[in-house]
C-alpha positions, 0 to 999 in steps of 0.5 A, a space after each residue: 675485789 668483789 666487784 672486780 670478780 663479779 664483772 669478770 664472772 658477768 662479762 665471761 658469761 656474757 661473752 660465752 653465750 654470744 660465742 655458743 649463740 651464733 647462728 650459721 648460715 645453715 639455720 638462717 633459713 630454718 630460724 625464720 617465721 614463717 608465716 602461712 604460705 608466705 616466703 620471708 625472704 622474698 618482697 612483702 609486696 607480692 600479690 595474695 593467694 585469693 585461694 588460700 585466704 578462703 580456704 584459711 577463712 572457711 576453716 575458721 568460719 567451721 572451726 568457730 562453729 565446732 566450737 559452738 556445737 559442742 557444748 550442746 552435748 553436755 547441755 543434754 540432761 538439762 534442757 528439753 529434748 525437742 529443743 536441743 535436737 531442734 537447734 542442733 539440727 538447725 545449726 548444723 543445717 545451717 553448716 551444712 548449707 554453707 559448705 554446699 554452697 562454698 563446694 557449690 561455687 568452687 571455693 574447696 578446689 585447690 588446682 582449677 
C-alpha cells in the first residue's frame, strides 16, 4: 500500500510539473542563449563580425591590464616610492601607447 501511494504521489508531481513547465511559443525566443552579437536561430555559418571581435579583444586586453593595476594601490606602504610610481607609470604608458595605436589604426570605430 505504501508503495502504491508514494508512486501515485511521485507520478502526480511529475505530471504537474511538466503541465506548469510548458513553454509557449511567446518565450521560445525570450529563453534562448544568446550568445554576444550572435543570432540562435539563424545558420552558425555565417560569416564573423571582424569588428566585434576586436572590440571584445581590446576589452579583455584592458580589462586584464585593470586587473593588474590595481594591486599597486595597495602595494604603497610596502615598497619603495620610486619604484612603485616608476612601474605604474610604465604600465600605464604602456596602455596607453596601445590604445593610441588601436585608435590609430581604427579599430575603436564602430560605423566607418
Amino acid at each position: 500500500m505504501i508503495v502504491l501511494v508514494t508512486l501515485t504521489t511521485a507520478l502526480l508531481i511529475m505530471i504537474l510539473s511538466s503541465v506548469l513547465s510548458k513553454k509557449t511559443i511567446i518565450d521560445r525566443e525570450k529563453m534562448s542563449p544568446f550568445e554576444c552579437g550572435f543570432d540562435p536561430k539563424a545558420s552558425a555559418r555565417l560569416p564573423f563580425s571582424l569588428r566585434f571581435f576586436l572590440i571584445a579583444v581590446i576589452f579583455l586586453i584592458f580589462d586584464v591590464e585593470i586587473t593588474l593595476l590595481l594591486p599597486l594601490a595597495s602595494v604603497t606602504p610596502y615598497t619603495n616610492i620610486f619604484s612603485w610610481s616608476s612601474s605604474g607609470l610604465y604600465f600605464l604608458v604602456i596602455l596607453l601607447l596601445g590604445l593610441y595605436y588601436e585608435w590609430n589604426k581604427g579599430a575603436l570605430e564602430w560605423s566607418s
